[in-house]
TIVO-2410 file (N, C-alpha, C; in nm, 3 decimals):
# residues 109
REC num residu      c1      c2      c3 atome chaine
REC   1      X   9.440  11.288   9.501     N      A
REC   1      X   9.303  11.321   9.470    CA      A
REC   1      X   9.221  11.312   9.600     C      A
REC   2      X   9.131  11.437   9.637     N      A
REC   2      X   9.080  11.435   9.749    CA      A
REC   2      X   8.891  11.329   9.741     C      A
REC   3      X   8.886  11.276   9.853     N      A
REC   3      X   8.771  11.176   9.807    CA      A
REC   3      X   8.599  11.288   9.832     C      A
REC   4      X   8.536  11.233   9.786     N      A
REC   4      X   8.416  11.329   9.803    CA      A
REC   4      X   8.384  11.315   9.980     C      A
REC   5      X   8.387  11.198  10.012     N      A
REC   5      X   8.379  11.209  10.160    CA      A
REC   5      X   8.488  11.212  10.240     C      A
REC   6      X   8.490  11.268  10.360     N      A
REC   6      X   8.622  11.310  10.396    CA      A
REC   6      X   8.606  11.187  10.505     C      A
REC   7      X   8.549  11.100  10.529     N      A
REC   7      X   8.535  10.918  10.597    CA      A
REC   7      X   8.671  10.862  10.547     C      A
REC   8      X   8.651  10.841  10.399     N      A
REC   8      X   8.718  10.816  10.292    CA      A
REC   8      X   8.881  10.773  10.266     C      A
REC   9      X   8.931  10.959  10.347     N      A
REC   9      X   9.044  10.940  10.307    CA      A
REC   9      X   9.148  10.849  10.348     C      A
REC  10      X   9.118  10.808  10.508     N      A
REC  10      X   9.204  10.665  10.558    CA      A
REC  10      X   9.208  10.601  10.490     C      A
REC  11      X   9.132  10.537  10.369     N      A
REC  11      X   9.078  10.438  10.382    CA      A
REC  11      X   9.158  10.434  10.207     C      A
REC  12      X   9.159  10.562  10.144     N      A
REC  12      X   9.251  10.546  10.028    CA      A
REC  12      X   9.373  10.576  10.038     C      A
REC  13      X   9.421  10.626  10.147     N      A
REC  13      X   9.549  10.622  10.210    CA      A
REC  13      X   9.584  10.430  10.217     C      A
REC  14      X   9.482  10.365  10.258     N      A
REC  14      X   9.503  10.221  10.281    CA      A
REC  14      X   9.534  10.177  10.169     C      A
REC  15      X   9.417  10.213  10.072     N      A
REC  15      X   9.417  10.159   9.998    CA      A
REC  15      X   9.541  10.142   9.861     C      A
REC  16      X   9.604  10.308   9.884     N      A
REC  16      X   9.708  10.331   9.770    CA      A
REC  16      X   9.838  10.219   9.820     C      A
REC  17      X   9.825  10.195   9.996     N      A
REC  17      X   9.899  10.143  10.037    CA      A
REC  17      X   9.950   9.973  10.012     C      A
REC  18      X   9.807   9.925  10.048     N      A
REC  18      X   9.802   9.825   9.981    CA      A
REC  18      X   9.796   9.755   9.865     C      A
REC  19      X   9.783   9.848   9.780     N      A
REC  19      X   9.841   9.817   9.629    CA      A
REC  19      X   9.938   9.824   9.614     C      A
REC  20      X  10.018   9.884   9.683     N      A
REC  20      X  10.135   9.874   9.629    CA      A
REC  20      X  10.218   9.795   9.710     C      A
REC  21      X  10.123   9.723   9.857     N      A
REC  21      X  10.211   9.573   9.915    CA      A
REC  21      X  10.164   9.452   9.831     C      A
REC  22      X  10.053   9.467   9.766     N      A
REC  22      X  10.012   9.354   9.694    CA      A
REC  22      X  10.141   9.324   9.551     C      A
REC  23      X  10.153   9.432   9.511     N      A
REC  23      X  10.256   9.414   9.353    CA      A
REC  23      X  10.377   9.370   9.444     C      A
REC  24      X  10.423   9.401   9.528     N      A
REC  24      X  10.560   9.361   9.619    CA      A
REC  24      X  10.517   9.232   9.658     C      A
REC  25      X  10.389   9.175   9.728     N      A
REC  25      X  10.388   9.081   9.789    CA      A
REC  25      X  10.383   8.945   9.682     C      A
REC  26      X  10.344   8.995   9.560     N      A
REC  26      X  10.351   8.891   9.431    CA      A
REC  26      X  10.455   8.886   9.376     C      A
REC  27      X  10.588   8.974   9.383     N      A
REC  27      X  10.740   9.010   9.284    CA      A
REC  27      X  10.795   8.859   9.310     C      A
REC  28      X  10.834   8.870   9.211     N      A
REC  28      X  10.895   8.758   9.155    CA      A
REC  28      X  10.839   8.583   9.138     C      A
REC  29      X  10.719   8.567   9.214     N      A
REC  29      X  10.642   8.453   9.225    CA      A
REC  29      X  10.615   8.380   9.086     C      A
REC  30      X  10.691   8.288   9.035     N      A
REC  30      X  10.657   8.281   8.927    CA      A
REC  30      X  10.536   8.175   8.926     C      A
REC  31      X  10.472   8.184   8.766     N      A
REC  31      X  10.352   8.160   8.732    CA      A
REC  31      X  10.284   8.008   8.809     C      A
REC  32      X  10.354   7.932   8.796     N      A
REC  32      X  10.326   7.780   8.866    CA      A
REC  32      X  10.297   7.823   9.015     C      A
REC  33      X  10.417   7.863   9.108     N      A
REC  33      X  10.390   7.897   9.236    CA      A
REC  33      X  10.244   7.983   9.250     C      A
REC  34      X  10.195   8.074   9.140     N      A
REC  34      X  10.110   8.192   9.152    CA      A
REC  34      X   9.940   8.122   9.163     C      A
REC  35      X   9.993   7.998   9.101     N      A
REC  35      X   9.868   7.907   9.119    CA      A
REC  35      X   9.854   7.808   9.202     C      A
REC  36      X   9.983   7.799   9.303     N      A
REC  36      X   9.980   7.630   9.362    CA      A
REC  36      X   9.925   7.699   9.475     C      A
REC  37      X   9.794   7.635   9.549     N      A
REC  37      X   9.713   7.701   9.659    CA      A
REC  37      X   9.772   7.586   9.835     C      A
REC  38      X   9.865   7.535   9.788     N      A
REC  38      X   9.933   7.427   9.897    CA      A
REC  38      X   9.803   7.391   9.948     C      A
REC  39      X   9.735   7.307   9.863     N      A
REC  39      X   9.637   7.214   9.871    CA      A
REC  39      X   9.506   7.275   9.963     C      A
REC  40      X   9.493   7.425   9.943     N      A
REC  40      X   9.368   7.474   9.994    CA      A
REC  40      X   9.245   7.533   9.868     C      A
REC  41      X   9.172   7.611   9.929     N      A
REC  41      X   9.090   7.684   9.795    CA      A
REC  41      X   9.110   7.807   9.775     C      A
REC  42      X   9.243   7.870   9.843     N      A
REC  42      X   9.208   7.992   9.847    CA      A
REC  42      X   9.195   8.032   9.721     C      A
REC  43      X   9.116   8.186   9.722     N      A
REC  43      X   9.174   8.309   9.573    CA      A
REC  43      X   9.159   8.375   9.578     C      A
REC  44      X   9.200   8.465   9.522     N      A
REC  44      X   9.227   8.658   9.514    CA      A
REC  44      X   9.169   8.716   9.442     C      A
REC  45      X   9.054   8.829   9.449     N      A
REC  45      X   9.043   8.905   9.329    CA      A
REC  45      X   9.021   9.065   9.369     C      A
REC  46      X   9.072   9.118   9.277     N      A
REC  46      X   9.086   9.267   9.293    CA      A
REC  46      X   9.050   9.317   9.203     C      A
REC  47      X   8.981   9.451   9.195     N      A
REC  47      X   8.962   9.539   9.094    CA      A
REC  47      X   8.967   9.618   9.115     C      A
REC  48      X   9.009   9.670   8.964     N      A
REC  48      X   9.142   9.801   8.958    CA      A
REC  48      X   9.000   9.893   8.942     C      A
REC  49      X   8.903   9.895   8.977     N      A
REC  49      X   8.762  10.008   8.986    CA      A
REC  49      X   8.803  10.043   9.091     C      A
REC  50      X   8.827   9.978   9.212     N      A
REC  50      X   8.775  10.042   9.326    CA      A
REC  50      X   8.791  10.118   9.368     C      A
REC  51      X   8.941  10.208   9.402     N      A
REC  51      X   9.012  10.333   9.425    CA      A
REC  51      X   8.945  10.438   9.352     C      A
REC  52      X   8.817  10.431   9.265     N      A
REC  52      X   8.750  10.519   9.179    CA      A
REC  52      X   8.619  10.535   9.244     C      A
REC  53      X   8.575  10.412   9.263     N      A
REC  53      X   8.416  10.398   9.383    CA      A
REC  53      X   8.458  10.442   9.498     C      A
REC  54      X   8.601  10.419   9.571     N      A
REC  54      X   8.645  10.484   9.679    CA      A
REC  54      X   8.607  10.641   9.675     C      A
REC  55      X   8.645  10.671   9.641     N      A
REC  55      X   8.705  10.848   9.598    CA      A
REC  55      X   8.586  10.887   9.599     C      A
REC  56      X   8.515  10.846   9.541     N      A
REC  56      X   8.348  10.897   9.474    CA      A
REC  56      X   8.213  10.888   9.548     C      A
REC  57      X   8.248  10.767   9.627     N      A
REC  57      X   8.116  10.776   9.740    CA      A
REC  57      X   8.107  10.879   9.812     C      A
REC  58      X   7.983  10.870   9.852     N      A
REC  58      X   7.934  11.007   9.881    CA      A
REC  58      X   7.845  10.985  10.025     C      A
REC  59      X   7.862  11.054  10.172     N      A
REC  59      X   7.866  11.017  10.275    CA      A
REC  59      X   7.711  10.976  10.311     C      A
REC  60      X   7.625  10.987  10.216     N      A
REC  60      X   7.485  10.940  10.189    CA      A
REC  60      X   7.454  10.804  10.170     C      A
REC  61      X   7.578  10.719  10.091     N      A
REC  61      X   7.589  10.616  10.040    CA      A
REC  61      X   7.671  10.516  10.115     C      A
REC  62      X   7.760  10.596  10.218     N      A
REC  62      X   7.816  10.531  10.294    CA      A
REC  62      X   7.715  10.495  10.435     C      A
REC  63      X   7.680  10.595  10.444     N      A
REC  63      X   7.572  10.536  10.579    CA      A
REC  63      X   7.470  10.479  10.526     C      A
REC  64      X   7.417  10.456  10.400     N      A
REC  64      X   7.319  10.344  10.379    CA      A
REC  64      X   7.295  10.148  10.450     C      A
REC  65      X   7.213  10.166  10.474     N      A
REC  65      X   7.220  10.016  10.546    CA      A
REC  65      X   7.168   9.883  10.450     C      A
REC  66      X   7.218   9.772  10.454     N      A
REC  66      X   7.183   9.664  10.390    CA      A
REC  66      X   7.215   9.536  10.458     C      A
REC  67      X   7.139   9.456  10.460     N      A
REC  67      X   7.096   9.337  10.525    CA      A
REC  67      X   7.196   9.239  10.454     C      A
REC  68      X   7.344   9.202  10.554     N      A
REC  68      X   7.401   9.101  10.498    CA      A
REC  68      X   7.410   8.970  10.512     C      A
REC  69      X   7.330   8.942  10.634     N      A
REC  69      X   7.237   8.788  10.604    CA      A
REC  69      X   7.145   8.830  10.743     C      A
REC  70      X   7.047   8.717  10.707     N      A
REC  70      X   6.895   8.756  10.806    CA      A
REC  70      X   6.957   8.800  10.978     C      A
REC  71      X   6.922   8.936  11.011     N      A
REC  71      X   6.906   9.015  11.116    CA      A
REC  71      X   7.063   9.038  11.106     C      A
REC  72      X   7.167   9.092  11.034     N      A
REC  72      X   7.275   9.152  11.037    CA      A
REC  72      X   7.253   9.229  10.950     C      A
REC  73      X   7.219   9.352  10.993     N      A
REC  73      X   7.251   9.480  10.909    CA      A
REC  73      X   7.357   9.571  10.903     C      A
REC  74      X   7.443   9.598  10.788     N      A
REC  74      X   7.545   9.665  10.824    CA      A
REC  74      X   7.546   9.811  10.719     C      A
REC  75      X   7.620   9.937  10.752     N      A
REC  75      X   7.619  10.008  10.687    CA      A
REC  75      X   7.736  10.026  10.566     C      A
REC  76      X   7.727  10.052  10.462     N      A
REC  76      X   7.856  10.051  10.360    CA      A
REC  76      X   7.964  10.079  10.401     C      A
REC  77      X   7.960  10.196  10.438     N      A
REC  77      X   8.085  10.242  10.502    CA      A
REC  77      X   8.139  10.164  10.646     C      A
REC  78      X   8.038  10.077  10.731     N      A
REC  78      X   8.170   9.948  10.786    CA      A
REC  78      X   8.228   9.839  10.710     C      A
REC  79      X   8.083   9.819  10.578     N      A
REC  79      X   8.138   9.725  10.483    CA      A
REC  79      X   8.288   9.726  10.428     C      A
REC  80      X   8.279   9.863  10.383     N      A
REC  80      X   8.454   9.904  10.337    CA      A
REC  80      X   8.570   9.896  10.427     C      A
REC  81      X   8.519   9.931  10.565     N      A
REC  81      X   8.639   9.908  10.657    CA      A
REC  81      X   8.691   9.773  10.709     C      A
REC  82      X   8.609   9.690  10.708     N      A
REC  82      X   8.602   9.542  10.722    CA      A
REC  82      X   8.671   9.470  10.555     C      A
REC  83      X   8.636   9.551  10.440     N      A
REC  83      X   8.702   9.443  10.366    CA      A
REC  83      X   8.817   9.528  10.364     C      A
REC  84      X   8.833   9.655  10.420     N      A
REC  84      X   8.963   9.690  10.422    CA      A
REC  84      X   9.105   9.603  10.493     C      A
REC  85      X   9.033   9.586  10.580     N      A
REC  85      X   9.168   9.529  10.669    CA      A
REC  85      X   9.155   9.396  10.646     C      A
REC  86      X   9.039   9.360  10.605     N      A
REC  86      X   9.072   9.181  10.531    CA      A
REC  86      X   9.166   9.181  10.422     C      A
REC  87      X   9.199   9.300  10.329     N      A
REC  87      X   9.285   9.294  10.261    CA      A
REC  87      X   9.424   9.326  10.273     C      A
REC  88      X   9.456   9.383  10.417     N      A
REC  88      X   9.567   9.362  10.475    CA      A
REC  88      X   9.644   9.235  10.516     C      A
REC  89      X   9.477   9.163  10.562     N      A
REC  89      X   9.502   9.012  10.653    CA      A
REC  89      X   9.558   8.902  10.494     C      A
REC  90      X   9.507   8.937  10.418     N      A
REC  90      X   9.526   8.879  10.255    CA      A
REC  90      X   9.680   8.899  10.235     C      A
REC  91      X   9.687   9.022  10.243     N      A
REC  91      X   9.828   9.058  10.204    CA      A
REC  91      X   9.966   8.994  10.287     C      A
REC  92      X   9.920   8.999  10.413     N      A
REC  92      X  10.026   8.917  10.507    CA      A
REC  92      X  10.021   8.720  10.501     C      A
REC  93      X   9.898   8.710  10.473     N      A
REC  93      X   9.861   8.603  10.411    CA      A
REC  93      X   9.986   8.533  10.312     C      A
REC  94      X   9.994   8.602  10.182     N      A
REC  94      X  10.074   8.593  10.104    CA      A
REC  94      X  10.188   8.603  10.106     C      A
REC  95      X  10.239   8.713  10.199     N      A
REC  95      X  10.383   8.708  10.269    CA      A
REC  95      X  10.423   8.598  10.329     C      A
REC  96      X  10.371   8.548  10.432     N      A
REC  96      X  10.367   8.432  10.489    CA      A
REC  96      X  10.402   8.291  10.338     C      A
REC  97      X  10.305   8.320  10.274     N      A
REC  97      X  10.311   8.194  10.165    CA      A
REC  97      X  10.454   8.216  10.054     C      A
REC  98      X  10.503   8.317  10.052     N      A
REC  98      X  10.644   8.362   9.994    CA      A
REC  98      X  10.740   8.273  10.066     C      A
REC  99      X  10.728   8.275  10.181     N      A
REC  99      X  10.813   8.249  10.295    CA      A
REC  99      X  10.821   8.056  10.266     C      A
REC 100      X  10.718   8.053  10.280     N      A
REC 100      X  10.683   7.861  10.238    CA      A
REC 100      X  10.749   7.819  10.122     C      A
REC 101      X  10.680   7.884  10.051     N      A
REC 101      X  10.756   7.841   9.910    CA      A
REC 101      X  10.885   7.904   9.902     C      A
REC 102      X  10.993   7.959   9.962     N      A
REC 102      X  11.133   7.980   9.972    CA      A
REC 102      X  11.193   8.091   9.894     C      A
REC 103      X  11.050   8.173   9.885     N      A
REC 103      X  11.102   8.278   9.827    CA      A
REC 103      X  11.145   8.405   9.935     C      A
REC 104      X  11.241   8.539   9.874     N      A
REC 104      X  11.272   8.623  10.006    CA      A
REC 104      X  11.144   8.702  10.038     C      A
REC 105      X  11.156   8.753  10.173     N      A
REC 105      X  11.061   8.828  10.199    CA      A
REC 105      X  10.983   8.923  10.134     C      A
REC 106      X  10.894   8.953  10.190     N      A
REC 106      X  10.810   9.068  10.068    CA      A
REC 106      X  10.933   9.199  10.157     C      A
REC 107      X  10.906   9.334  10.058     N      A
REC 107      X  11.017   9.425  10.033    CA      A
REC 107      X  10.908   9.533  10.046     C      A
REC 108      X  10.972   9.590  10.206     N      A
REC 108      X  10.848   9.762  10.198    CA      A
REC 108      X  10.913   9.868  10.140     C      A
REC 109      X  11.004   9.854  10.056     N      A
REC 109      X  11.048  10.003  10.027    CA      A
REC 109      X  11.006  10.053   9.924     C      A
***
């Protein structure tokens, strides 16, 4: 599916990508491990919207600017690229934590 902005399409190229390292990077983790945070706070949340708000923004909405704390203004569209690759850094994150807890590697195929 082509996105309304053509900014976009890296970015759901990433995104189809990383969904589908996230379901690999969770295989087989069972439920206890899926919650034990090895005594930090981390947590994860994703929503299955976004690849739909992806697609759909519109290059008007991406260059909009908004104040994300006093005198940092950023525009949407770096917003997305920044939590983009934080969700890469997430994903290797978790690989890494597979590895701890003695499970096999995450699986790119």
């Amino acid at each position: 599916m082509k996105p309304v902005s053509d900014r976009m399409y890296s970015i759901i190229v990433l995104y189809d990508m990383y969904t589908s390292f996230f379901s690999r990077v969770i295989d087989g983790i069972s439920d206890q491990d899926a919650q034990n945070r090895l005594n930090t706070k981390a947590k994860i949340k994703i929503s299955p919207l976004l690849k739909e708000i992806l697609l759909n923004i519109t290059d008007e909405k991406l260059d909009s600017l908004f104040e994300m704390m006093p005198g940092q203004t950023f525009s949407i569209y770096e917003l997305i690229t920044f939590t983009t690759y934080r969700e890469a850094s997430c994903i290797g994150q978790i690989a890494l934590w597979r590895r701890l807890l003695n499970y096999p590697a995450m699986k790119y195929d």
